[in-house]
Backbone as CSV, one residue per row, in Angstrom:
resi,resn,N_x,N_y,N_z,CA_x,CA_y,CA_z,C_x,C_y,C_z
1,UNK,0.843,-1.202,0.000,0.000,0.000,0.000,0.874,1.246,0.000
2,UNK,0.533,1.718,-0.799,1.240,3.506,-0.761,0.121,4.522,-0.753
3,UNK,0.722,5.536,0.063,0.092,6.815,0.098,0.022,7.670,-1.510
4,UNK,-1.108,8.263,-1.724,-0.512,8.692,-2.728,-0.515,10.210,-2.473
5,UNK,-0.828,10.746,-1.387,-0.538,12.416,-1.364,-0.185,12.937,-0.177
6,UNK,1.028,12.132,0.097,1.927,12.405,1.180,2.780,13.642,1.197
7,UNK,3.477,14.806,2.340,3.605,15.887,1.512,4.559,16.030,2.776
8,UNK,4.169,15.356,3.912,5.325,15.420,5.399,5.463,14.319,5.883
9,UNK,6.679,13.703,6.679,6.888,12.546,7.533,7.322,13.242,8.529
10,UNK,6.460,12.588,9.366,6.942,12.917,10.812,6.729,12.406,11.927
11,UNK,7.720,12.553,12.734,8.231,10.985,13.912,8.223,11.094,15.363
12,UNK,7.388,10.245,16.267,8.064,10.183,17.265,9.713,10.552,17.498
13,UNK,9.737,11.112,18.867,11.399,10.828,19.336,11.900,10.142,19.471
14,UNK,11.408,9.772,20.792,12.232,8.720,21.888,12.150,7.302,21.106
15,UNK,12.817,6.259,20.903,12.203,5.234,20.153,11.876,5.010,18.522
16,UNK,11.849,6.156,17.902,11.456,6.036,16.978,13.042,6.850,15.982
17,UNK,12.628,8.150,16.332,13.863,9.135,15.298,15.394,8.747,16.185
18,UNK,15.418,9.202,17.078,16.241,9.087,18.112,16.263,8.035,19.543
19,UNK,17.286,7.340,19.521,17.618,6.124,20.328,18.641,6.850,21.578
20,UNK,17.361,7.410,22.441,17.630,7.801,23.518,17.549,7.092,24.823
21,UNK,17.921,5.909,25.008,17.790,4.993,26.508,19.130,5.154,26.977
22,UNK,20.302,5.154,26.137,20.750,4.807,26.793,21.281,6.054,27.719
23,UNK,21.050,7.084,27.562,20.896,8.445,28.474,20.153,9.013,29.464
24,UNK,18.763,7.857,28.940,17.243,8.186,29.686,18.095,7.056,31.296
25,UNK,18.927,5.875,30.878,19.258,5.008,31.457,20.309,5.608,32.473
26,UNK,21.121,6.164,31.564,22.224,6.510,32.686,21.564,7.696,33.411
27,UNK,20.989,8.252,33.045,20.196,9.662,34.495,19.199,8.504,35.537
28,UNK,19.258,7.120,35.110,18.093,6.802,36.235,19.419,5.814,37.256
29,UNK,20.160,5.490,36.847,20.984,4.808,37.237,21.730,5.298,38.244
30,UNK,21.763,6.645,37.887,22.684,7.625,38.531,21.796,8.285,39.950
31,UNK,20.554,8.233,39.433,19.369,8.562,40.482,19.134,6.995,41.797
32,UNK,19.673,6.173,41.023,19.504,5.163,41.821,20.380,4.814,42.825
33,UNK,21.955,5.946,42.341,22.864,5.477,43.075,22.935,6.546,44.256
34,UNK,22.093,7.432,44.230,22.339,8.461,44.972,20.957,7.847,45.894
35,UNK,20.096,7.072,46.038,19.399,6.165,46.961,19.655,5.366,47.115
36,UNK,20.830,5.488,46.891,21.449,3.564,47.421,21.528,2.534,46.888
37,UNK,20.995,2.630,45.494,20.521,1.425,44.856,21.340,1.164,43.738
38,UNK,21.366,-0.170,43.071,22.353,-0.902,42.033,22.266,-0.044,40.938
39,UNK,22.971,-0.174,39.979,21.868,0.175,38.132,21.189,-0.822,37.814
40,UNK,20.063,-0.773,37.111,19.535,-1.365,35.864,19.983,-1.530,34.819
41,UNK,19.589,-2.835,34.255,20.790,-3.655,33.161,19.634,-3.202,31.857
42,UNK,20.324,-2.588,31.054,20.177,-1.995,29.969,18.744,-2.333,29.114
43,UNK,18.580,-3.592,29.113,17.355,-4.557,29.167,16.490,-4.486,29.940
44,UNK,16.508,-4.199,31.020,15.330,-3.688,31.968,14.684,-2.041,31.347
45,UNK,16.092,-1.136,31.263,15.237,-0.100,31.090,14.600,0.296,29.452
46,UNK,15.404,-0.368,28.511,14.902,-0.068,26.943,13.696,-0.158,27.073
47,UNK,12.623,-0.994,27.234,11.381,-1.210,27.145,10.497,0.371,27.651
48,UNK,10.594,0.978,28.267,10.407,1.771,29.009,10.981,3.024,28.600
49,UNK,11.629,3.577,27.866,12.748,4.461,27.267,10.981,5.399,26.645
50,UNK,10.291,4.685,26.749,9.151,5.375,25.248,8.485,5.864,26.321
51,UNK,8.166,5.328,27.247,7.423,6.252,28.135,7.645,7.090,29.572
52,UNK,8.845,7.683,28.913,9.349,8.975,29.972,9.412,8.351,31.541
53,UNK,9.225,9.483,32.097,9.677,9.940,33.639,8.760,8.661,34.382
54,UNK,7.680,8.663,33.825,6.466,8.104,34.656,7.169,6.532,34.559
55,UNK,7.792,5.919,33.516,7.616,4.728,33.110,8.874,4.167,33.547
56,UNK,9.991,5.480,33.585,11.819,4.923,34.691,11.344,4.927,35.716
57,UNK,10.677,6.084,36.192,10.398,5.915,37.911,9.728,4.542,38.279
58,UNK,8.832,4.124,37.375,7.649,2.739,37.580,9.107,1.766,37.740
59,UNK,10.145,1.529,36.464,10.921,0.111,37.096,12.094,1.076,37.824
60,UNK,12.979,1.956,38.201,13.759,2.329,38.886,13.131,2.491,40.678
61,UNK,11.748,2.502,40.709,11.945,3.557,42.137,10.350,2.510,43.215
62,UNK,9.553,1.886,41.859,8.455,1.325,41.949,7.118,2.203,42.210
63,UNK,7.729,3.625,41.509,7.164,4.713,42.164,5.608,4.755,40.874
64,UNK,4.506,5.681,41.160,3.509,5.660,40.342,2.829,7.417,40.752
65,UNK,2.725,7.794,39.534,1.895,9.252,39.450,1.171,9.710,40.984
66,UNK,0.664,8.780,41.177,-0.371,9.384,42.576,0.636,8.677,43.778
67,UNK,1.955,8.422,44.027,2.509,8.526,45.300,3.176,9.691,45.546
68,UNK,3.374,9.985,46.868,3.743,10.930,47.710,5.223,11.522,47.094
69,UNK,5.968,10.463,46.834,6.955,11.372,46.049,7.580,11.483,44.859
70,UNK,6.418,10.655,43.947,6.469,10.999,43.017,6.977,12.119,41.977
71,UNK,6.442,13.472,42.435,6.573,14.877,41.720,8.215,14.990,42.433
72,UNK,8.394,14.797,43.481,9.604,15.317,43.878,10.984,14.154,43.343
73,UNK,10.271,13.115,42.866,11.376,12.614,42.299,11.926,12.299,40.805
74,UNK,10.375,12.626,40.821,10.457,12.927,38.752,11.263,14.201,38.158
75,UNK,11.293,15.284,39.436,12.354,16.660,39.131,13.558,16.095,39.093
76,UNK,13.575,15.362,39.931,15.090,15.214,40.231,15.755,14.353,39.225
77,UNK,15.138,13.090,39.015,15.195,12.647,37.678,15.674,13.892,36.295
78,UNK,14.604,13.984,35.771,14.456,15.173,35.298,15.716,15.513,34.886
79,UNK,16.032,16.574,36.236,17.511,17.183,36.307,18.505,16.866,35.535
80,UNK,18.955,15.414,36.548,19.551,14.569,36.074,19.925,14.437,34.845
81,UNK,18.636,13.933,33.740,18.869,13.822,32.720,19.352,14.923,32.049
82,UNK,18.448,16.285,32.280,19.143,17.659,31.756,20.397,17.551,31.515
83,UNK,21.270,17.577,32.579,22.292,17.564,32.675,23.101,16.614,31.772
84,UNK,22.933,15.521,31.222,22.950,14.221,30.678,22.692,14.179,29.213
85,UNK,21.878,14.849,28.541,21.039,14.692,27.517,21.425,14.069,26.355
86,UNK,22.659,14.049,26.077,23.340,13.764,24.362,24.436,12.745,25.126
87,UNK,25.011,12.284,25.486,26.465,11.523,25.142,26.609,10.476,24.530
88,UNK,25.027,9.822,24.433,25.327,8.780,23.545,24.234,8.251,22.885
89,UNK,23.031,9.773,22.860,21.696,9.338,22.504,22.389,9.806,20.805
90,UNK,21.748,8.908,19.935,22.056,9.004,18.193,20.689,8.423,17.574
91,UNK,20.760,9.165,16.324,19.992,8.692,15.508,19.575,7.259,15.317
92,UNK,18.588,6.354,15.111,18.889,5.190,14.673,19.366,4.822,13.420
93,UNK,19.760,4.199,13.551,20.555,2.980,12.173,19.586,3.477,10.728
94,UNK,19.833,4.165,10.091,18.832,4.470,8.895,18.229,5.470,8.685
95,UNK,18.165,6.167,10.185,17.689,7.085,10.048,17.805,8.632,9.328
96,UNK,19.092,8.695,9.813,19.687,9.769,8.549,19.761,9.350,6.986
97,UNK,19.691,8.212,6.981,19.455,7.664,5.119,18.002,8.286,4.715
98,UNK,16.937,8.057,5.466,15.631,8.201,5.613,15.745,10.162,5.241
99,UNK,16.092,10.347,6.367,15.769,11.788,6.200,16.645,12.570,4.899
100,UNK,17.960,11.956,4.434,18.329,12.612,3.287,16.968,12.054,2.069
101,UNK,16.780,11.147,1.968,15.754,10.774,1.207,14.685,11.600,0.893
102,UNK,14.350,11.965,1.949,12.725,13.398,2.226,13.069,14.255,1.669
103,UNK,14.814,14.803,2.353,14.937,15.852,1.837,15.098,15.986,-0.180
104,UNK,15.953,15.118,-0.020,15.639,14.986,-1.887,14.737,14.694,-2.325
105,UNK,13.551,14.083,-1.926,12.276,14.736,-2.470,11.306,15.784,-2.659
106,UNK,11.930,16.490,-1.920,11.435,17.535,-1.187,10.517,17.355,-0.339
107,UNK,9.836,16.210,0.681,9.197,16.533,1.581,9.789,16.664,2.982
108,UNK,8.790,17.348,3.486,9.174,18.245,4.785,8.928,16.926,5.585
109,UNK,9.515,16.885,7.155,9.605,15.978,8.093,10.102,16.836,9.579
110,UNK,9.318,16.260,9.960,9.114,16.592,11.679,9.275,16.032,12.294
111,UNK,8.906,16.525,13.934,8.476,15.857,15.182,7.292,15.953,16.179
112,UNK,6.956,14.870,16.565,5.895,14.758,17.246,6.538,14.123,18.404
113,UNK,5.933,14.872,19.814,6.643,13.914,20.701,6.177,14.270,22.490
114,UNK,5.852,13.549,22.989,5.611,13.785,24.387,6.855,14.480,25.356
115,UNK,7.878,14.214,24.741,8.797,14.978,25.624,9.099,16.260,25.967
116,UNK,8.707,16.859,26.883,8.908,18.406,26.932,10.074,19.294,26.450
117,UNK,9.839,20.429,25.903,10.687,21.303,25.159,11.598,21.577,25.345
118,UNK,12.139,21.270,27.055,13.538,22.163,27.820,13.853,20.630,27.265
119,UNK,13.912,19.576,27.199,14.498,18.667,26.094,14.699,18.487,25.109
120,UNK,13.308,18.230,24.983,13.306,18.424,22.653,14.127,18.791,22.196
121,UNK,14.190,20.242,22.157,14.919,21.502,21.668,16.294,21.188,21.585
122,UNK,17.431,20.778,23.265,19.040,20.557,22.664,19.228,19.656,22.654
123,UNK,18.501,18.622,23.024,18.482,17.049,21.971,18.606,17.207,20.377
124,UNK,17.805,18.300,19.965,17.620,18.202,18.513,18.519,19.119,17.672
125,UNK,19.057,20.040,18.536,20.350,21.176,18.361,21.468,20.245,18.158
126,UNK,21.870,19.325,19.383,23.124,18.932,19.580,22.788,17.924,18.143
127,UNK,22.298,17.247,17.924,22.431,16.370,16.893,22.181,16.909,15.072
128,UNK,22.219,18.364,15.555,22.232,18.864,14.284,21.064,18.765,13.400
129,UNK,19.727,18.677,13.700,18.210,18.440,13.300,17.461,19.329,13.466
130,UNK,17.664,20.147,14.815,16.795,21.214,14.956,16.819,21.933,13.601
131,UNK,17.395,22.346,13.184,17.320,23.403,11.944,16.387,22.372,10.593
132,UNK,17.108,21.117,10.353,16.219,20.793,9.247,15.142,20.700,9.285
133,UNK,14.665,20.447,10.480,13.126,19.931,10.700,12.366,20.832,10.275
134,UNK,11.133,20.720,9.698,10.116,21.714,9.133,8.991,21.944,10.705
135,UNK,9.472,21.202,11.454,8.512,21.357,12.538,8.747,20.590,14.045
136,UNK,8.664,20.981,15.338,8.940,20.201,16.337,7.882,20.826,16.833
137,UNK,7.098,19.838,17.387,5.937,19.806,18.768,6.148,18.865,20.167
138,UNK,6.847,19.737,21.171,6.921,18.924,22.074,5.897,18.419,22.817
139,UNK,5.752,18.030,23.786,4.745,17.560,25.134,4.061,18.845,25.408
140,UNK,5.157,20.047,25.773,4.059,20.605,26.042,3.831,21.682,25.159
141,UNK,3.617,22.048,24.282,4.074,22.875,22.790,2.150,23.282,22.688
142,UNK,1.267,21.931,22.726,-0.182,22.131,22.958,-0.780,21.877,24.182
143,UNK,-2.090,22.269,24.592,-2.652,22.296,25.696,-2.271,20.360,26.151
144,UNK,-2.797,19.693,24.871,-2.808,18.439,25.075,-1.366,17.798,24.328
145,UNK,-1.290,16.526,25.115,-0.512,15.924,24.670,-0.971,14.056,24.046
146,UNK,-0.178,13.670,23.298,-0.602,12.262,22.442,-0.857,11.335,23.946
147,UNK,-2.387,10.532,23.694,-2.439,9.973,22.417,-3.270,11.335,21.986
148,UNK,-3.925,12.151,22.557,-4.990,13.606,22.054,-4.027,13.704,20.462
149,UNK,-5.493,14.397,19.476,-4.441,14.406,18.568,-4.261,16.297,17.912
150,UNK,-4.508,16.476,19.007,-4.123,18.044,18.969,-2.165,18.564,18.441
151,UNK,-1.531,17.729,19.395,-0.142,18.225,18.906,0.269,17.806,17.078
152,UNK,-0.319,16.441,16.598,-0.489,15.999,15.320,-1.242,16.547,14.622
153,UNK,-2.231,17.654,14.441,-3.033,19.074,14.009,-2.054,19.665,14.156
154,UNK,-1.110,20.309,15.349,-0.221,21.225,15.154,0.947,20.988,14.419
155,UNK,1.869,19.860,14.260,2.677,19.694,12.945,2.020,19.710,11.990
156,UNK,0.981,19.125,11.106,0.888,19.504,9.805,0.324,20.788,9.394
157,UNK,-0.033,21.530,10.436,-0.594,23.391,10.281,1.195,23.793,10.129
158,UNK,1.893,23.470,11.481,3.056,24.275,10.792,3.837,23.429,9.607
159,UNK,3.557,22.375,9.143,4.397,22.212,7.765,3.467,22.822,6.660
160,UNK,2.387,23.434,7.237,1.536,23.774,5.523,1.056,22.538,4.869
161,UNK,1.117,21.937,6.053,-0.070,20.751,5.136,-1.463,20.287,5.565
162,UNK,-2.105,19.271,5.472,-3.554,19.053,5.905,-2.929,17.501,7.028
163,UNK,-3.778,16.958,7.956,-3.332,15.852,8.256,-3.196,15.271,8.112
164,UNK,-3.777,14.507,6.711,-4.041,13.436,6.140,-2.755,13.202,5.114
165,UNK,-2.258,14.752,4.797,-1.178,14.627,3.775,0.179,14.146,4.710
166,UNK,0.123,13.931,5.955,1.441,13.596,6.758,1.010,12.135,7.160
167,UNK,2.090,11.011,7.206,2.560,9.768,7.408,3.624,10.227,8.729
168,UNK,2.731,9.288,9.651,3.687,9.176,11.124,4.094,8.095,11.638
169,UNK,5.416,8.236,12.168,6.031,6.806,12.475,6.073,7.157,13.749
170,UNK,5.523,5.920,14.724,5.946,6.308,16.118,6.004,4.537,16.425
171,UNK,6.717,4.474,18.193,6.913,2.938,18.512,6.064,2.914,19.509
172,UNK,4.884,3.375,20.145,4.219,3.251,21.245,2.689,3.627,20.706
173,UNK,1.339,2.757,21.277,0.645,2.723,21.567,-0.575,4.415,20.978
174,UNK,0.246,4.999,22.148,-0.194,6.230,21.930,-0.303,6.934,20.718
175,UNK,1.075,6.937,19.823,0.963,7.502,18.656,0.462,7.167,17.577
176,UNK,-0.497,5.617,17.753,-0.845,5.256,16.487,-2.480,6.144,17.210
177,UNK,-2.772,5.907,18.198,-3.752,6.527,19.001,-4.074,7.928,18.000
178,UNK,-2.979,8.662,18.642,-3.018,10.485,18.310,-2.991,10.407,16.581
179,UNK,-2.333,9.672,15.719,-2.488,9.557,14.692,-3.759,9.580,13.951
180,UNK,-4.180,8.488,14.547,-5.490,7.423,14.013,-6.743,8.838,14.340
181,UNK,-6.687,9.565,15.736,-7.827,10.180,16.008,-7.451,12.182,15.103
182,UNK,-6.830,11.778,14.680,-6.626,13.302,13.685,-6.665,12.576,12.290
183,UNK,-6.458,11.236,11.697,-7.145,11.042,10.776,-5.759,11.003,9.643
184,UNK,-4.575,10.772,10.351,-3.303,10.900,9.795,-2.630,9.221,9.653
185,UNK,-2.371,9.123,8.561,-1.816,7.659,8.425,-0.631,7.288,9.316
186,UNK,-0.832,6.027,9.285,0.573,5.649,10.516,1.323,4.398,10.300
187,UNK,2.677,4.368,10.656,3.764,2.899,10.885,3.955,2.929,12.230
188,UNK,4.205,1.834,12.735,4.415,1.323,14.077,5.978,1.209,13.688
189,UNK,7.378,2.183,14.252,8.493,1.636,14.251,8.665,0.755,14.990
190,UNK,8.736,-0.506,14.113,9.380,-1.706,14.713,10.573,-2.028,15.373
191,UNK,11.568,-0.941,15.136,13.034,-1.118,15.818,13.077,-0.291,17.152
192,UNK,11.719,0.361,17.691,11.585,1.057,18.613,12.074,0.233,19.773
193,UNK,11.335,0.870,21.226,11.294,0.364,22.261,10.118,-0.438,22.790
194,UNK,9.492,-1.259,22.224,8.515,-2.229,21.995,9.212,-3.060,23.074
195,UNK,8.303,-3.771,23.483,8.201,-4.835,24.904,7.895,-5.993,24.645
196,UNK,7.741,-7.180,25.491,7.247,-8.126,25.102,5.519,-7.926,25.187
197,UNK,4.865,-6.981,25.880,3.652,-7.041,26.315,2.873,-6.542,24.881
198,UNK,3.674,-5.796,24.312,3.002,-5.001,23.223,2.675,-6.253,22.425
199,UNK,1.406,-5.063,21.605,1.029,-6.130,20.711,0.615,-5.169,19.623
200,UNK,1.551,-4.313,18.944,1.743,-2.979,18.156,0.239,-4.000,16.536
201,UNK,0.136,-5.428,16.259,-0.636,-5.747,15.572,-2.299,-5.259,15.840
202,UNK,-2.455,-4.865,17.181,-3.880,-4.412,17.563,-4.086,-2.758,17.410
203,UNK,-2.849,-2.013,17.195,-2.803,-0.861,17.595,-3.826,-0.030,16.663
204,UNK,-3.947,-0.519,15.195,-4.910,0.446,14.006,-3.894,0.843,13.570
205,UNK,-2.826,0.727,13.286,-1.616,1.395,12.483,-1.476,0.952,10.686
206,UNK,-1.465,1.148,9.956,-1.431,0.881,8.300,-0.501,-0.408,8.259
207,UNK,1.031,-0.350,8.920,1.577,-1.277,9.099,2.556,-1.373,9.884
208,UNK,3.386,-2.439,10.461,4.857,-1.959,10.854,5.954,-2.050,10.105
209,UNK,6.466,-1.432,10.357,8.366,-1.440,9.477,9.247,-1.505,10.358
210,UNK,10.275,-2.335,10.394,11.381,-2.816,11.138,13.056,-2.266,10.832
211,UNK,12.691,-1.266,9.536,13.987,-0.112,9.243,13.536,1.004,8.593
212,UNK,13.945,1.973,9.441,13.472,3.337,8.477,13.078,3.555,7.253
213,UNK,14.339,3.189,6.544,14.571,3.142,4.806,12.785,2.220,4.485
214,UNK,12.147,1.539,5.166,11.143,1.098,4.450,9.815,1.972,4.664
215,UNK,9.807,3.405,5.163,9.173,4.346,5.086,8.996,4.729,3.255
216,UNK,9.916,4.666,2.809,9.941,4.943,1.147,8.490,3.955,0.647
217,UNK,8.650,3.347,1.071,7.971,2.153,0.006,6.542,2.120,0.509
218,UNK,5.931,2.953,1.173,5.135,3.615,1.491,4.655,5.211,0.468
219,UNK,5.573,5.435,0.335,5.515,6.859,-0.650,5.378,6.750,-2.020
220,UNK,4.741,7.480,-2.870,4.734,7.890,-3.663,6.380,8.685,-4.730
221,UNK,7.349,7.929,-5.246,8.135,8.523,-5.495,7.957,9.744,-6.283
């Protein structure tokens, strides 16, 4: 199946454009050691890499949104990572093949992404993207955040396109969600941070792809 009036691609972060655990990992590790506690083996935390603060604290701390110190330890977290952000988070494997590709077609490509902006932003500087991108919407960029599909309305308004004309790749649940309810076609990245629990075949997604480069074959050359 191909799109035939595709006009933007645009991607989840965490998991999807950018293979950020193992940074999301070392700020929780580092949080763990300052409570006393071991690290987590790299495999514990990938699964979890897709769903932020809420989802390290759940296997680092056993902590959950409505406990007591929750908020005070998700800052600190947080911090942490601030401080942390790039040393060894990179593109995935293809991914820059992918995006020279867009660009020689000329379509525009973005981001969609739950992660808040005091991140987004020199995550996407340091790796030299901020500038190409035709568009970044962080977490909190709209009132709502994915699966709502308000922030996915706000990338294709700022690429100048309609929603339907943008194809989104994300590796979690949510984004085929925020996709599906703005009416925007979708891939499940398969090389994401997918779990054993997932079952990305129930999600409503068009299909999955297991390497960037097979975003093309989806398109309209």
């Amino acid at each position: 199946m191909k799109f035939d009036d595709i006009r933007a691609v645009l991607f989840d972060l965490d998991g999807t454009l950018v293979d950020t655990a193992p940074d999301l990992g070392y700020a929780l590790n580092l949080q763990r050691a300052r409570h006393g506690l071991p690290p987590l083996a790299d495999d514990i935390i990938r699964p979890q890499a897709s769903h932020g603060a809420r989802g390290l604290l759940g296997i680092g701390f056993d902590l959950h949104p409505d406990d007591a110190k929750f908020a005070s330890m998700r800052e600190e977290f947080l911090q942490l990572y601030a401080d942390n952000i790039c040393h060894h988070s990179r593109p995935f494997d293809g991914i820059l093949d992918l995006l020279a590709a867009l660009d020689a077609r000329q379509l525009k490509w973005g981001v969609v992404t739950n992660k808040p902006a005091r991140f987004t932003e020199p995550l996407m500087s340091i790796l030299d993207l901020a500038e190409r991108a035709a568009c970044i919407v962080s977490g909190d960029t709209c009132p709502q955040s994915k699966p709502h599909p308000a922030p996915m309305r706000a990338a294709a308004e700022l690429c100048g396109v309609g929603p339907g004309q943008c194809l989104y790749l994300g590796d979690a649940e949510r984004d085929i969600q925020a996709a599906n309810a703005a009416a925007m076609p979708a891939l499940v990245a398969a090389w994401g941070y997918l779990d054993a629990a997932d079952q990305p075949h129930t999600w409503g997604a068009h299909a999955q792809i297991h390497h960037p480069l097979e975003t093309l074959d989806y398109l309209i050359a």
